[in-house]
C-alpha positions as CSV (number, residue, x, y, z in Angstrom):
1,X,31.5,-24.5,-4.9
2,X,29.4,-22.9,-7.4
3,X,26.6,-20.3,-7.2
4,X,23.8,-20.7,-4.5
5,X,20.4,-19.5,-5.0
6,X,19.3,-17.6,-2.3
7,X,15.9,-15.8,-1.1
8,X,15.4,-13.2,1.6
9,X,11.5,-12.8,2.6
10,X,10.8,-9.4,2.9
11,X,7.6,-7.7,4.6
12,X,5.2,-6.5,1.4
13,X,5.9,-3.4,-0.2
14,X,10.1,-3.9,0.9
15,X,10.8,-5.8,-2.0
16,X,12.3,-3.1,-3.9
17,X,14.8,-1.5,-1.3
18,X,15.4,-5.3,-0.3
19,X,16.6,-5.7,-3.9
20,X,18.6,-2.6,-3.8
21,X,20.2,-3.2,-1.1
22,X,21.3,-6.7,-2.6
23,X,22.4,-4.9,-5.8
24,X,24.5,-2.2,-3.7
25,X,26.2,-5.2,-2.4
26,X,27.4,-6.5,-5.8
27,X,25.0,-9.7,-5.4
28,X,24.1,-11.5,-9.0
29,X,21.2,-12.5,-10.6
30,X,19.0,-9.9,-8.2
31,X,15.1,-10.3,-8.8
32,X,11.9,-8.8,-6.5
33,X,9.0,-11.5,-5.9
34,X,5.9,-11.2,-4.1
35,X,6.7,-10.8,-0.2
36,X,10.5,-12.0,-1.1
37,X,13.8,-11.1,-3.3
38,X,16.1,-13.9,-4.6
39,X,19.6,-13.9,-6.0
40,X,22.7,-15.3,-6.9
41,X,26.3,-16.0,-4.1
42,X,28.7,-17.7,-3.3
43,X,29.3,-19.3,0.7
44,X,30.8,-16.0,1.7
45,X,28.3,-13.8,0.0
46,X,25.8,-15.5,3.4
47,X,27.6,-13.7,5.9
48,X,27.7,-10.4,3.9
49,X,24.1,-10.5,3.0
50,X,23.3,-11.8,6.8
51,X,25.3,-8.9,8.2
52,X,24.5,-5.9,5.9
53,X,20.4,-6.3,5.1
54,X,18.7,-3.6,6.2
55,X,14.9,-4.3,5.2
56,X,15.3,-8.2,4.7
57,X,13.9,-10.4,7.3
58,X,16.3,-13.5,6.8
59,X,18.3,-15.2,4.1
60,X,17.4,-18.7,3.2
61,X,19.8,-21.1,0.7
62,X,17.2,-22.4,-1.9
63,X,17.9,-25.6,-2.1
64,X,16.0,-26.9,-4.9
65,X,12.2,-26.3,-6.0
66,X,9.7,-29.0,-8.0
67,X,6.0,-29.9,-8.3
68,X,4.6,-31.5,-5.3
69,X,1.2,-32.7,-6.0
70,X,1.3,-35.9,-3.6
71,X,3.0,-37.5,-0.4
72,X,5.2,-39.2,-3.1
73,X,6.2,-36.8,-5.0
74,X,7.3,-34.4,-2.4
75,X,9.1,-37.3,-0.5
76,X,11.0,-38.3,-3.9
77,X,11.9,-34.1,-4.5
78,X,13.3,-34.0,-1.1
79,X,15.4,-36.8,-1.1
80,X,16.8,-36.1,-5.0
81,X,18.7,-32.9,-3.2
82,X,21.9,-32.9,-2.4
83,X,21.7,-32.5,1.6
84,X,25.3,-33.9,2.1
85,X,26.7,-30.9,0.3
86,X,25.5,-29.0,3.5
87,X,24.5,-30.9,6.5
88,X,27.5,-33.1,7.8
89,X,26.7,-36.2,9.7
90,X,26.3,-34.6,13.4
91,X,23.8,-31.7,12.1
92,X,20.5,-30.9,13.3
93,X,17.9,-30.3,10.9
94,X,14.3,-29.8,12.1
95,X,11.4,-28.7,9.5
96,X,9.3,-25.8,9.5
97,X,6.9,-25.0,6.6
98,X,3.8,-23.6,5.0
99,X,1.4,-24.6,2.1
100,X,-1.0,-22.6,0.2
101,X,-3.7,-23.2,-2.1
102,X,-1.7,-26.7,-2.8
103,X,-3.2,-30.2,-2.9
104,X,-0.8,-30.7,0.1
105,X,-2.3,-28.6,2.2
106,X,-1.8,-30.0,6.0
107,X,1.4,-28.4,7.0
108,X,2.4,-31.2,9.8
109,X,2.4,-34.7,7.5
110,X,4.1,-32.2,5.1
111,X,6.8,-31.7,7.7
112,X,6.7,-35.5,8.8
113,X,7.5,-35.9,4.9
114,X,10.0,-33.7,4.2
115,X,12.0,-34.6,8.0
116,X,11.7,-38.7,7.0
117,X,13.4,-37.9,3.0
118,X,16.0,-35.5,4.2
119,X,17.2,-38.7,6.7
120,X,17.0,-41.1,4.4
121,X,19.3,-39.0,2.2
122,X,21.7,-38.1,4.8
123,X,21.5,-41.6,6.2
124,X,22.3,-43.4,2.7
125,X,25.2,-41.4,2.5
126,X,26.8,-41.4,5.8
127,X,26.0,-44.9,6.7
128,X,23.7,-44.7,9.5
129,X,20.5,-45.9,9.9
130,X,19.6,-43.2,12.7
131,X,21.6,-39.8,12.7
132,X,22.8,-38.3,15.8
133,X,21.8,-34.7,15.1
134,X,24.0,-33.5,17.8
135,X,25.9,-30.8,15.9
136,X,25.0,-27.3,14.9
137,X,21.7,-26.6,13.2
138,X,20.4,-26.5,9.9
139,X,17.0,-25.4,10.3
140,X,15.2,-26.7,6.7
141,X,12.2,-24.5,5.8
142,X,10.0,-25.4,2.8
143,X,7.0,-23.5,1.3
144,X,4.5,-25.8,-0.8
145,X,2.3,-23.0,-3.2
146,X,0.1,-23.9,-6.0
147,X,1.5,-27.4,-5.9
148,X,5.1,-26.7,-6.3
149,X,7.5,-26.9,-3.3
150,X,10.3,-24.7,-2.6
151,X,13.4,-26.5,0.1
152,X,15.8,-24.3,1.9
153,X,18.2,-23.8,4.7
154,X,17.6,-20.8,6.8
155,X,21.1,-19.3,7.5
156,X,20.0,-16.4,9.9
157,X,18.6,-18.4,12.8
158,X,16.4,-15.5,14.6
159,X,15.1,-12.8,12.2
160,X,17.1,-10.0,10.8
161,X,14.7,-7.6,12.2
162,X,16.1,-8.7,15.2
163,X,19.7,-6.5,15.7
164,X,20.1,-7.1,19.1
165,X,19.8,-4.0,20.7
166,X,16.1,-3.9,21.7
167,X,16.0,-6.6,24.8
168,X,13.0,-4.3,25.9
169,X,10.0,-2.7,23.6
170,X,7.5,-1.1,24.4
171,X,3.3,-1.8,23.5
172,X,2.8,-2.3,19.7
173,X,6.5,-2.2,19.0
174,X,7.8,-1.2,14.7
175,X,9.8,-3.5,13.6
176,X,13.2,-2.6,12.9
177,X,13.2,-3.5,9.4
178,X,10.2,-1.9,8.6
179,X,11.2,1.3,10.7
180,X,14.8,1.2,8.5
181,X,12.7,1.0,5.6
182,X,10.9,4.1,6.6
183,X,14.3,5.7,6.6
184,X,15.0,4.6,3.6
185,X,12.5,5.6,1.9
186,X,12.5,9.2,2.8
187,X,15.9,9.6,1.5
188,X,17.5,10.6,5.1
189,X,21.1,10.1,4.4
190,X,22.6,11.9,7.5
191,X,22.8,15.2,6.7
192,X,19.7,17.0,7.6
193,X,17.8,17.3,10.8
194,X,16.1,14.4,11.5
195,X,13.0,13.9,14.3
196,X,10.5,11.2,15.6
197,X,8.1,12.7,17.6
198,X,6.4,9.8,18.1
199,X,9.3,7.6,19.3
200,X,8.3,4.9,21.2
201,X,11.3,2.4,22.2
202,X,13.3,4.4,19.6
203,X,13.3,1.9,16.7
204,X,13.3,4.7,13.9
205,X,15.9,6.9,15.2
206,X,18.0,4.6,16.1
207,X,17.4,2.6,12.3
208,X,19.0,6.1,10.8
209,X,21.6,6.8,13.2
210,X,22.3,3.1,12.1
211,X,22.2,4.8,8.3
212,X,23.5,8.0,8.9
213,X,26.9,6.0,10.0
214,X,26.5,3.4,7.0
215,X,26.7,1.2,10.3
216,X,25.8,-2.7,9.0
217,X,22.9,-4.1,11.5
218,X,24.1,-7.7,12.2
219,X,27.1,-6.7,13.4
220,X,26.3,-7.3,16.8
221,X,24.3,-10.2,16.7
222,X,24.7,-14.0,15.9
223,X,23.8,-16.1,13.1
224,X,23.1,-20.0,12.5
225,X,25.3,-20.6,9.7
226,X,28.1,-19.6,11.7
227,X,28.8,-23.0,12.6
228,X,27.7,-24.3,9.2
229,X,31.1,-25.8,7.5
230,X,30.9,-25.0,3.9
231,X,30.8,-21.2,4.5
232,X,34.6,-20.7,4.4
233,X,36.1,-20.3,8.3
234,X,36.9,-16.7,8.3
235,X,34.3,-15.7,6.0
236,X,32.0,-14.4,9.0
237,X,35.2,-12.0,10.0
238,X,36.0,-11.0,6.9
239,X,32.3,-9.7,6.2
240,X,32.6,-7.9,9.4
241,X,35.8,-6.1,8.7
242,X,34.4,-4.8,4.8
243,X,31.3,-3.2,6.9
244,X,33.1,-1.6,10.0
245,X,35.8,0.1,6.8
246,X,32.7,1.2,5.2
247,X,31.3,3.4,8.7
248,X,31.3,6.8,8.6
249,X,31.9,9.2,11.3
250,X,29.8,12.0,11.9
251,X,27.8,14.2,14.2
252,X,24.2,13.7,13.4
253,X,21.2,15.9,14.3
254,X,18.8,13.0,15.4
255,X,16.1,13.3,18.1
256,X,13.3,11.2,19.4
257,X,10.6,12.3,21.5
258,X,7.5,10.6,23.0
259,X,4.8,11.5,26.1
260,X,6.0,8.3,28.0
261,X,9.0,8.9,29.9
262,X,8.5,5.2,30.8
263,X,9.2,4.6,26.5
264,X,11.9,7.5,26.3
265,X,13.9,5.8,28.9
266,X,13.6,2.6,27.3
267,X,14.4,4.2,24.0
268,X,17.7,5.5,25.7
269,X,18.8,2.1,26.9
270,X,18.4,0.4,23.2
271,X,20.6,3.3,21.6
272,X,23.6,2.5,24.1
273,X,22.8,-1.2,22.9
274,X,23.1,-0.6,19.8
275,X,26.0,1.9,19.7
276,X,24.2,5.1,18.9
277,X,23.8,6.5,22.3
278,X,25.9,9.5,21.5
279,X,24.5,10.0,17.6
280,X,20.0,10.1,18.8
281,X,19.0,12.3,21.8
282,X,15.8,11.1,23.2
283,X,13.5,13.6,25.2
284,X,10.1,13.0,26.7
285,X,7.7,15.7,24.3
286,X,4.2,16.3,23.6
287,X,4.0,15.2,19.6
288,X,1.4,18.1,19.4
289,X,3.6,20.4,20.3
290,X,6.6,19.6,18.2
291,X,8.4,22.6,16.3
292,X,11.9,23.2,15.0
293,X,13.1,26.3,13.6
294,X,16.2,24.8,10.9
295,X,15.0,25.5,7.7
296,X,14.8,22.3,6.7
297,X,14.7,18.3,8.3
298,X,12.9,15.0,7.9
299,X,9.7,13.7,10.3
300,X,9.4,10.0,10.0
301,X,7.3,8.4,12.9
302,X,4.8,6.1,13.6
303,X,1.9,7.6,15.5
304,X,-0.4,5.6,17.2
305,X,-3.1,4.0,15.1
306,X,-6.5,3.7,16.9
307,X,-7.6,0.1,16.0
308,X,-10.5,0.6,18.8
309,X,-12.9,2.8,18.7
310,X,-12.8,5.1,21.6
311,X,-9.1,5.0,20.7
312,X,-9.7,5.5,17.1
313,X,-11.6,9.3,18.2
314,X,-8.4,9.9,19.9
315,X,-5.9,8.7,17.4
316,X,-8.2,11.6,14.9
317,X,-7.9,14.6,18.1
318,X,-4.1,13.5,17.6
319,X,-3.5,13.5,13.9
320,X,-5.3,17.0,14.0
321,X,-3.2,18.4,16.9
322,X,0.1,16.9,15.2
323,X,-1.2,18.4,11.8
324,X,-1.1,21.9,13.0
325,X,1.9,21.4,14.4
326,X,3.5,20.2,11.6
327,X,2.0,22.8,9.3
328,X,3.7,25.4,11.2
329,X,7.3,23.5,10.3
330,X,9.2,26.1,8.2
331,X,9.1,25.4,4.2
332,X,12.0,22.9,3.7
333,X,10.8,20.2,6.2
334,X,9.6,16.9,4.6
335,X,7.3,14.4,6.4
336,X,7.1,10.5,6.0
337,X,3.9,9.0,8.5
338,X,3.3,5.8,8.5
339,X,-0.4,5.0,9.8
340,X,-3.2,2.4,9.0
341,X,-5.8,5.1,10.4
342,X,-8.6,4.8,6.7
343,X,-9.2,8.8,7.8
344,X,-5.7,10.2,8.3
345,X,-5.4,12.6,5.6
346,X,-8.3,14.1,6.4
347,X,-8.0,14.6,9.9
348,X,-4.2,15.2,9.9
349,X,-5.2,18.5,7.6
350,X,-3.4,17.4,4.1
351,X,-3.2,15.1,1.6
352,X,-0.3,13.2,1.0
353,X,1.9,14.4,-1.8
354,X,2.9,10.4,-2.2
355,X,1.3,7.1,-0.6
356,X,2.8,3.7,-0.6
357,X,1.3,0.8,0.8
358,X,3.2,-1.0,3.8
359,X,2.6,-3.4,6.0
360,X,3.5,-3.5,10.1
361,X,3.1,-7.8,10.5
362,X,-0.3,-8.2,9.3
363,X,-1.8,-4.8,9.8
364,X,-2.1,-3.0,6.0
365,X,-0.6,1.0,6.6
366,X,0.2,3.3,4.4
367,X,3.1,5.3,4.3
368,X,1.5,8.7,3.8
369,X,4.8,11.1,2.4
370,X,4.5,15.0,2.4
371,X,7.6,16.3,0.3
372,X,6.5,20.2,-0.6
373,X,5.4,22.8,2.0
């Protein structure tokens, strides 16, 4: 089979380290859109890319894209692409979609659409006036934006973000990609001290002990194209193999602390899920009291944000506290918070040496990083 087009969405602002990612994995053709990154693979390239994204929140195989300006002409796209090349006769193919500033704008009679062409298709070509869809699934997404529709085949099934090791979160949980993105981006690579004093269910020390050990995400999780045919049969355990003979082993400095023993005890329980349990310590600590004494280390946390306003004058009595407590940190720490707080420079006591704008779901943050003492 030849080259697949293939899209990962990607929270805004992960684009980039989506792309990198894709690039470290020797994927073709790589190329950073708005809110998504697309590139070239073959069948097996799904499992790797399922397996190994970090910051990506699914992979989808693009299946075709044209103008869609009517009922007709979306019906007529759908059913010009070649669905028997994918779905066999037994498959299961629901529709999920969105449109935006389109002509076609109602999502459901879009769906209705796009469900009735991808049967007739199917049902010209294996014979059968009504398909069984008894087999595995083949969930068909499409987006419809500024008139030109986009068809794919979602091979994740849940979202990447979704590892499997946190069956229990706490209030206003990170997401894990976002939280490995925070990693990421402050160049943590295992070697120094790292800390979260704001912990929570342990999402971002747990993301770099996941790092730290070049440990691939998916690994202990499912994934629909598993049961998908065309993806070669031992492609999913080959993919595994090549990441578990890329993990390191280590001892990592990597500690986690929160006020809630409630969270810290949660935050425990997801590191054993997730196979870190003996990489992160997790202690129950008041953020405003946090020191260390190494000369150097990484902070990346996620404090809490204050939407309302009696919590937003505590969220500011918090920054402050933290602030001093970080400015006491010796010389070689660096700092990576990620708040949507308008006032948090200010009250925290510095300004950021670098900003980059994030978002956590819909909520705009920034990522406010402090790289010289």
């Amino acid at each position: 089979m030849e080259l697949l087009e293939l899209a990962v969405p990607t929270l805004f602002g992960l684009e980039g380290l989506c792309a990198d990612e894709l690039r470290r994995l020797g994927m073709a053709d790589v190329r950073a859109e708005n809110g998504r990154v697309r590139f070239s693979g073959s069948p097996a390239d799904i499992p790797r890319a399922n397996l190994n994204l970090r910051t990506g929140e699914r992979v989808l195989l693009v299946l075709g894209q044209f103008p869609a300006e009517s009922f007709d002409a979306l019906f007529e796209g759908v059913r010009a692409l070649p669905w028997e090349h994918f779905i066999p006769r037994e498959g299961q193919f629901p529709v999920k979609g969105h449109c935006l500033n389109s002509v076609l704008h109602a999502v459901s009679p879009c769906q209705a659409i796009v469900k009735k062409a991808a049967a007739a298709r199917l049902g010209e070509k294996y014979g059968m006036e009504l398909l069984p869809e008894t087999g595995a699934l083949y969930q068909i997404q499409f987006s419809i934006m500024k008139d030109v529709a986009t068809v794919m085949l979602d091979t994740s099934g849940a979202g990447l973000h979704k590892r499997g090791y946190r069956a229990v979160g706490v209030a206003a949980p990170l997401r894990e990609t976002l939280a490995a993105a925070m990693v990421l981006l402050s160049r943590y690579r295992g070697k120094d001290p790292f800390c979260d004093p704001f912990c929570g269910s342990g999402t971002i020390p747990i993301e770099a002990a996941l790092i730290a050990k070049n440990r691939a995400p998916g690994l202990d999780r499912s994934f629909s194209a598993q049961r998908w045919g065309f993806i070669p049969a031992g492609a999913w355990m080959e993919a595994a193999q090549e990441a578990m003979d890329g993990e390191y082993d280590g001892k990592y400095d990597i500690w986690g602390g929160d006020a809630d023993p409630g969270a810290v005890k949660i935050a425990r329980a997801n590191a054993v899920k997730a196979g870190v349990e003996d990489l992160v310590r997790f202690e129950q600590a008041d953020a405003t009291r946090f020191s260390r004494t190494e000369p150097y280390g990484r902070v990346v946390t996620n404090p809490p944000y204050g939407e309302r306003i009696m919590e937003k004058r505590e969220a500011e009595e918090l920054y402050r506290a933290f602030g001093r407590a970080c400015a006491a940190l010796p010389e070689g720490w660096r700092l990576s918070v990620l708040s949507s707080h308008t006032e948090f420079e200010r009250t925290f006591g510095r300004r950021a040496d670098k900003k980059r704008k994030l978002y956590n779901g819909m909520l705009k943050c920034d990522l406010f990083s402090y790289e010289k003492r």
